[in-house]
C-alpha positions as CSV (number, residue, x, y, z in Angstrom):
1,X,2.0,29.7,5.0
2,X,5.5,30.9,6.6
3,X,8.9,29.7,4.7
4,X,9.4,27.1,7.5
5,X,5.8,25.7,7.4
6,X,6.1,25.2,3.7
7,X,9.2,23.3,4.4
8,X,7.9,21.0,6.3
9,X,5.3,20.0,4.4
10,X,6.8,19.3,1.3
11,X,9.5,17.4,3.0
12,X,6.9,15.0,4.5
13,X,5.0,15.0,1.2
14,X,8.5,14.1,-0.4
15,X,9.1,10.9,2.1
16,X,5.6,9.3,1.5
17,X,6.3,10.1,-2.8
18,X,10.0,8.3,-2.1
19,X,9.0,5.7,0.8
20,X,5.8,4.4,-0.3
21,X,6.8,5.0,-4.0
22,X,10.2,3.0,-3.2
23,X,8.6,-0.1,-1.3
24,X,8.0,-2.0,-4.5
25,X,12.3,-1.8,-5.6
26,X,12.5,-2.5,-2.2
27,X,10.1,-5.9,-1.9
28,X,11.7,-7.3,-5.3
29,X,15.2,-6.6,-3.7
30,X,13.9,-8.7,-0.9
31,X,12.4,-11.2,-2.0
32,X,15.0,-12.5,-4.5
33,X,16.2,-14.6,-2.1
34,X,13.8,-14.7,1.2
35,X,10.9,-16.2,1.5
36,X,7.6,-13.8,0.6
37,X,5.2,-13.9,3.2
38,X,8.0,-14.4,6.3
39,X,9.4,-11.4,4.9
40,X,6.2,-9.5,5.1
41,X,4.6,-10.7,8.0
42,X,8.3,-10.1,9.9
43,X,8.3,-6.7,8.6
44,X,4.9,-6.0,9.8
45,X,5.9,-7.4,13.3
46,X,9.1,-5.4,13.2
47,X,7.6,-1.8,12.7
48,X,4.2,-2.4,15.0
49,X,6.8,-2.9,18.1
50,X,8.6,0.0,16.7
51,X,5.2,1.9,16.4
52,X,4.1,0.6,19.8
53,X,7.8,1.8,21.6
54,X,7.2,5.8,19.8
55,X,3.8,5.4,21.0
56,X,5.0,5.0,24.7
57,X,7.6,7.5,24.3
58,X,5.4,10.6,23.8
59,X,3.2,9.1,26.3
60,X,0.7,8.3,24.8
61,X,-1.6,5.1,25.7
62,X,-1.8,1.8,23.6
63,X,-5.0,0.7,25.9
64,X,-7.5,0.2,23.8
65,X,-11.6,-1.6,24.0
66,X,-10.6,-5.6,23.2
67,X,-13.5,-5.1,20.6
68,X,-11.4,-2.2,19.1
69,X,-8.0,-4.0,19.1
70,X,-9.3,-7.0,17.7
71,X,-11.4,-5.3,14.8
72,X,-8.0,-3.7,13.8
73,X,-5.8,-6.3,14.3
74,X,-8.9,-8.1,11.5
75,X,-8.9,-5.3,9.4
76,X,-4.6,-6.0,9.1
77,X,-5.4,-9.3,8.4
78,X,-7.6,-8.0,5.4
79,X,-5.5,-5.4,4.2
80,X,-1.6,-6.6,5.5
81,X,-1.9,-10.3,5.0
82,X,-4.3,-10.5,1.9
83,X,-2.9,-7.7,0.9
84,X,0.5,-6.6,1.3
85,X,1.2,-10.1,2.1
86,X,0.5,-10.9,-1.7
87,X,2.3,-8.2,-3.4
88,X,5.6,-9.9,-1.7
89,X,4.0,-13.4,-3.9
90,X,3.3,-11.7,-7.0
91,X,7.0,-10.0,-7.2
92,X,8.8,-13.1,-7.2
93,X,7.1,-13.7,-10.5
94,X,6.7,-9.5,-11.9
95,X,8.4,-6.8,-12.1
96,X,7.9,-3.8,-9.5
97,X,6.9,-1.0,-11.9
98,X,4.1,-4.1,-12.7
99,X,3.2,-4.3,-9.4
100,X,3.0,-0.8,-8.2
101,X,1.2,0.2,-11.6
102,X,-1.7,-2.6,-10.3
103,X,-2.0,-1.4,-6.9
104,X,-2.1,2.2,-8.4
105,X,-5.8,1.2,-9.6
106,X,-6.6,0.7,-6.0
107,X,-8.6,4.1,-6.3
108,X,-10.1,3.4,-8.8
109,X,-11.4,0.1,-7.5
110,X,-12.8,2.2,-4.3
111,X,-14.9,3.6,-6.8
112,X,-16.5,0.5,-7.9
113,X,-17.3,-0.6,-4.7
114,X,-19.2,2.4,-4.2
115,X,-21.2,2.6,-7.2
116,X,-21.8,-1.7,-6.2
117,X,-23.0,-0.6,-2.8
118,X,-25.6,2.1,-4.2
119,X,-23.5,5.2,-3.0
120,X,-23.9,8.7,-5.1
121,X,-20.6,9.0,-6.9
122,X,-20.1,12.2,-9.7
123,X,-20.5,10.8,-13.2
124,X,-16.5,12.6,-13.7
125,X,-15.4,10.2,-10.9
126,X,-17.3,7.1,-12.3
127,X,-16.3,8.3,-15.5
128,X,-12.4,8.3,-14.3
129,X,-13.0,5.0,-12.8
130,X,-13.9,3.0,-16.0
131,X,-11.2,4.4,-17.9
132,X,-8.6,3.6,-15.7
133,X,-10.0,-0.1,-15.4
134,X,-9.6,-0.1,-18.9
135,X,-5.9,0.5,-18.5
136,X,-5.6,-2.1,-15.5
137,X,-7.4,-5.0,-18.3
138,X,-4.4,-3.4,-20.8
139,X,-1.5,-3.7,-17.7
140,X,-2.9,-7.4,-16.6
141,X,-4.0,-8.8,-19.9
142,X,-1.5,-9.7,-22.6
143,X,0.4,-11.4,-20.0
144,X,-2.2,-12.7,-18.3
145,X,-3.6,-14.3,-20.9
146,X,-0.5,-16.2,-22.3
147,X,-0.2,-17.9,-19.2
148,X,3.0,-19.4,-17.3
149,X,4.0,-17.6,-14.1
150,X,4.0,-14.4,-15.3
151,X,0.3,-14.7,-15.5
152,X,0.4,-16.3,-11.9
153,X,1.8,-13.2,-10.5
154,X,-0.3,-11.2,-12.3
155,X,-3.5,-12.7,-10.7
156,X,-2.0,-13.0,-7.2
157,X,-1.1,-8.7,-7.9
158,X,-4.3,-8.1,-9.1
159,X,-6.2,-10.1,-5.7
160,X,-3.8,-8.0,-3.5
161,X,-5.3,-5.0,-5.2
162,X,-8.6,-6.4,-4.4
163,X,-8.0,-7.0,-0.9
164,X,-6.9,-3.5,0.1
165,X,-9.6,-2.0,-2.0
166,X,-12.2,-4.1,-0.4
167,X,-11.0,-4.4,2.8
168,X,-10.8,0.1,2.7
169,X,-13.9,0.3,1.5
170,X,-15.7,-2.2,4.1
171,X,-13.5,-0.9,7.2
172,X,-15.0,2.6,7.2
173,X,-17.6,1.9,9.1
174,X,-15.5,-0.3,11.4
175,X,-14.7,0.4,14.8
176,X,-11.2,1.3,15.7
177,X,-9.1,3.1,18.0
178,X,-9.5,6.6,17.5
179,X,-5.4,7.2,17.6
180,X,-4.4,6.3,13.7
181,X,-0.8,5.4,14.7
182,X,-2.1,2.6,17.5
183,X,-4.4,1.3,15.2
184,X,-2.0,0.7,13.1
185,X,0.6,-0.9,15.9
186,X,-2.6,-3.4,15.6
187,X,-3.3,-3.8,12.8
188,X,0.6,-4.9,12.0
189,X,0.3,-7.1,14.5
190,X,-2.4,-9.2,13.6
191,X,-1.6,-8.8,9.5
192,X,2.3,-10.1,10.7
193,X,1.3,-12.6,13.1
194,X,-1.1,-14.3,10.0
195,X,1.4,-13.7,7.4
196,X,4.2,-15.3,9.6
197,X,2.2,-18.7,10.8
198,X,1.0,-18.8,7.1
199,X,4.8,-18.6,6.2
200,X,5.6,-21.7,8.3
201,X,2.8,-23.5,7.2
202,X,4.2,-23.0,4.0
203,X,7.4,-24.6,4.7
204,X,9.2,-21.1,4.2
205,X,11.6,-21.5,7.0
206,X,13.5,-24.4,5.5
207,X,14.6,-22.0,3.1
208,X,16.1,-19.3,5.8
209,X,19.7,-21.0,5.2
210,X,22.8,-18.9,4.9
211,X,22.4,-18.6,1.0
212,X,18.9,-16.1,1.8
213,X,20.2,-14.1,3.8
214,X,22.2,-12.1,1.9
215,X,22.9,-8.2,2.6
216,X,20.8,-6.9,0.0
217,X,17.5,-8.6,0.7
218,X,18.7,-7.7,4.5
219,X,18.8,-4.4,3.8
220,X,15.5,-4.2,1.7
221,X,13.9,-5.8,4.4
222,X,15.1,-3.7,7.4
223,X,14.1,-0.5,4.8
224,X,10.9,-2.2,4.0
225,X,10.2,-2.5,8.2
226,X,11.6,1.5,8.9
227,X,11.1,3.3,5.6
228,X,8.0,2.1,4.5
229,X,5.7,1.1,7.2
230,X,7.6,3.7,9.9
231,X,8.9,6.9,8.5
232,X,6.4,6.9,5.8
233,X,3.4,6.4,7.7
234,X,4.0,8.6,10.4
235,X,4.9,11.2,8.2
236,X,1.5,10.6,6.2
237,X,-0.1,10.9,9.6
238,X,1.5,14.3,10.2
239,X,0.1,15.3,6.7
240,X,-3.6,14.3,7.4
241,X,-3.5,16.7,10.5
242,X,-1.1,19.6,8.7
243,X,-1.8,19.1,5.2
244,X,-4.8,20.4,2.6
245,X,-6.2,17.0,2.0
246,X,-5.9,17.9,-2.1
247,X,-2.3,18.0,-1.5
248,X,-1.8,14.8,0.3
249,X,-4.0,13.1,-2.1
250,X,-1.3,13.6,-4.9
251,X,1.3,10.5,-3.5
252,X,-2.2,8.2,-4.9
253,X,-0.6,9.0,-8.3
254,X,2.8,9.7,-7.7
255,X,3.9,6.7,-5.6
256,X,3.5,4.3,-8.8
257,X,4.8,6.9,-10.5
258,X,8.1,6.4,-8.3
259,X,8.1,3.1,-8.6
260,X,8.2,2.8,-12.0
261,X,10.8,4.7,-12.4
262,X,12.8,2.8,-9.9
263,X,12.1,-0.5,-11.4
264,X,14.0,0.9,-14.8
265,X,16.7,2.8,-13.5
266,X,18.2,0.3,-10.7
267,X,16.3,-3.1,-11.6
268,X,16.5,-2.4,-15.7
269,X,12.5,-2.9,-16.2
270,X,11.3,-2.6,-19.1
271,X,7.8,-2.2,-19.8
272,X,5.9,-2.7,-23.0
273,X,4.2,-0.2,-25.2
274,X,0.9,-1.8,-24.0
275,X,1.9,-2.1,-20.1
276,X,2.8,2.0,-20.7
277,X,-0.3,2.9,-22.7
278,X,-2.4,1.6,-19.2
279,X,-0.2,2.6,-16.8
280,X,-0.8,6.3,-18.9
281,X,-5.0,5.7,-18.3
282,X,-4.5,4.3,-14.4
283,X,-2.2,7.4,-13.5
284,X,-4.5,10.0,-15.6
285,X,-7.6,9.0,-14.1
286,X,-6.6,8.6,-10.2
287,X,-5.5,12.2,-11.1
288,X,-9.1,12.9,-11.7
289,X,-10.6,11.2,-9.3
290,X,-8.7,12.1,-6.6
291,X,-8.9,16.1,-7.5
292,X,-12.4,15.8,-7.8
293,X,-12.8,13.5,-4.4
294,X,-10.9,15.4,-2.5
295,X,-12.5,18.8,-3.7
296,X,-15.7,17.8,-2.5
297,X,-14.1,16.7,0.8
298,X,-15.0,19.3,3.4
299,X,-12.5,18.5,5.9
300,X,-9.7,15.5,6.7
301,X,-11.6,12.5,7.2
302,X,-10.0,10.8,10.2
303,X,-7.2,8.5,9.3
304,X,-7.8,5.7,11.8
305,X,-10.3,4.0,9.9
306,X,-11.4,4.6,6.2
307,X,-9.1,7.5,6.2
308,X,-5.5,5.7,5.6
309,X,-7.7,2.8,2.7
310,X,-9.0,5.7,0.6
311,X,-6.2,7.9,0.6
312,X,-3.5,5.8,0.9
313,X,-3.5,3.9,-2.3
314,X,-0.3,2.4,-1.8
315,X,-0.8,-1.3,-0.5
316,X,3.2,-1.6,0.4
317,X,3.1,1.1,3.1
């Protein structure tokens, strides 16, 4: 690989580890003051027009079968809305490190779906999988079992969690448009336009007054919208194509990774000895599991469908 080659890739590895690893500062940031799922859903609204305006500009088509856009603008509503939708919830009640340490299990969880739906999986990956389950119960549980709302955004992180991992695992079979990027201009669509009519069924707008919108959960939001689910994702797309899939693999680990760092330098979390001790099993054993998945992968899976669930453990992107 030339100097220049080598360049690029570890600058677009770089901006999925920092924008996907960042999203969770950036969603606590946000919603300190707005509302959760308005914030998400007009995120998701925000970067599929951008999406869709890059997408015309290279010249490239946005047609798609109405059974394709439909099936991906579902599959948003599984993943974006259920998903995404709830990590904005469950981090006005956690912290972010919390948050992004739960949706690092996400892996993990792919596994158990698996082995549920009778699939051969290596006895090191299932092996992987159990013991970093074991350090999601250690993450979720003391709180979770003391109760108050700490415990309420623990459940609403861990169904999140659920969601995408489901929701990846049942979509690869799915139909979708073949181009990842205008899939995913659906698939914000529909997960936006859900999150945003469940946001005014919720009575969310009345709290849009002059006290929200303040310029730091402006700002997150806005870098939530073009950092996260813009810059990041197309630079993940450019990986899938350019990229050994062992190396892209490694933002599974390193995004929570981020995050959690984040959360205690510029938001002054502080997790506990037993939060640490699972985050220390979730990280080790995606590290496992993803080595030994994507060693047996023969080539990039394409990232329109199950592609962007399985490797793309971060929920926030």
């Amino acid at each position: 690989m030339v100097r220049r080659d080598r360049i690029r890739l570890w600058t677009a590895l770089w901006i999925v580890y920092l924008a996907w690893g960042s999203t969770y500062l950036a969603i606590k940031i946000a919603v300190r003051t707005l509302p959760p799922l308005l914030t998400a859903g007009t995120r998701f609204l925000a970067a599929s027009a951008i999406l869709a305006v890059i997408v015309l500009v290279v010249r490239r088509s946005l047609r798609v079968e109405r059974r394709e856009a439909l099936t991906a603008m579902g599959v948003g509503v599984w993943l974006l809305a259920l998903g995404v939708g709830l990590v904005h919830v469950a981090e006005t009640r956690i912290d972010s490190g919390v948050a992004a340490m739960i949706a690092g299990s996400v892996p993990l969880q792919i596994v158990v779906w698996r082995l549920a739906a009778g699939e051969k999986v290596p006895r090191q990956t299932a092996i992987a999988a159990l013991v970093g389950l074991v350090g999601l119960a250690l993450v979720v549980g003391p709180d979770g079992i003391a109760g108050g709302s700490t415990a309420v955004g623990l459940l609403v992180m861990l169904t999140a969690s659920i969601s995408w991992s489901s929701g990846s695992f049942k979509s690869r079979k799915l139909r979708l448009p073949r181009d990842p990027v205008v899939a995913t201009v659906y698939e914000m669509l529909g997960g936006g336009l859900v999150l945003v009519a469940a946001g005014l069924v919720a009575g969310e707008a009345s709290r849009l007054d002059s006290s929200a919108l303040e310029p730091g959960p402006i700002a997150a939001w806005a870098y939530l919208a073009l950092v996260g689910s813009v810059i990041g994702f197309t630079s993940y797309v450019w990986l899938l194509d350019n990229a050994p899939i062992s190396q892209v693999v490694t933002h599974q680990y390193v995004n929570p990774l981020v995050a959690v760092a984040l959360g205690a330098l510029l938001l002054d979390e502080r997790p506990g000895s037993t939060t640490l001790a699972g985050a220390v099993l979730i990280v080790g054993a995606v590290v496992v599991t993803a080595r030994r998945e994507s060693s047996a992968e023969p080539a990039t899976p394409r990232p329109s469908s199950a592609a962007p669930r399985e490797t793309r453990a971060d929920p926030t992107g």
